[in-house]
C-alpha positions, 0 to 999 in steps of 0.5 A: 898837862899836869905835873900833879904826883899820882899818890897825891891824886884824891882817892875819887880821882885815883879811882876814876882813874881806874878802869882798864883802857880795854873796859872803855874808853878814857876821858879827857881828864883821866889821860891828862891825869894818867899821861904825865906817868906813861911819858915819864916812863917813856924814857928808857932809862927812867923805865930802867931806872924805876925797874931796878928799885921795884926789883930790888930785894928789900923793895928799896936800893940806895942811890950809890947801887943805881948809878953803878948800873948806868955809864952816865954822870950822877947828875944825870941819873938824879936828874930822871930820879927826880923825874920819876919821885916829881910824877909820884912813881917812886919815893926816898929817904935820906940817910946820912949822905945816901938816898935810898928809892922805893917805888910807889905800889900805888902809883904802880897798881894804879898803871897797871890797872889802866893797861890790864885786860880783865878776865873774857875781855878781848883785846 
């Protein structure tokens, strides 16, 4: 299985990637591609973690904010940040000594696409 960050997918392959699992049914290639991210998030604390930052107002939360949420050691919460930056759900920027997270739009409309129904579609 790939470890290969979705935004650094080529635009055909981002694009081959999105068609709704209800539309029809998905390739070898693209549940390869797509299954690293669903395993990642996977983790409960990875999906809490990439929820809070794309939750955050101002679309961005330093590092400092998220451990605060969590009763685990910082090495383990940068651990799973690490995790979801590696597989190309979330971003960051150092500044000064604190990291501040984003969450990838793309990376995210990207999944959403693969779990969505579309308008008449039966589930």
């Amino acid at each position: 299985m790939s470890k290969q960050p979705l935004p650094l997918l080529s635009a055909a392959e981002l694009e081959d990637c999105r068609v709704p699992l209800v539309a029809e049914p998905l390739t070898a290639s693209q549940a390869e591609r797509l299954a690293p991210s669903f395993k990642a998030l996977g983790d409960p604390v990875r999906l809490r973690l990439l929820s809070l930052i794309a939750s955050h107002a101002g679309g961005e939360v330093c590092v400092c904010d998220l451990t605060e949420a969590f009763d685990l050691t910082a090495p383990t919460i940068s651990h799973h940040l690490k995790v979801l930056k590696e597989i190309g759900l979330v971003t960051s920027e150092r500044r000064g000594t604190w990291v501040y997270y984003r969450a990838e739009p793309a990376a995210l409309e990207l999944l959403s696409t693969v779990l969505s129904v579309p308008q008449g579609a039966a589930a």
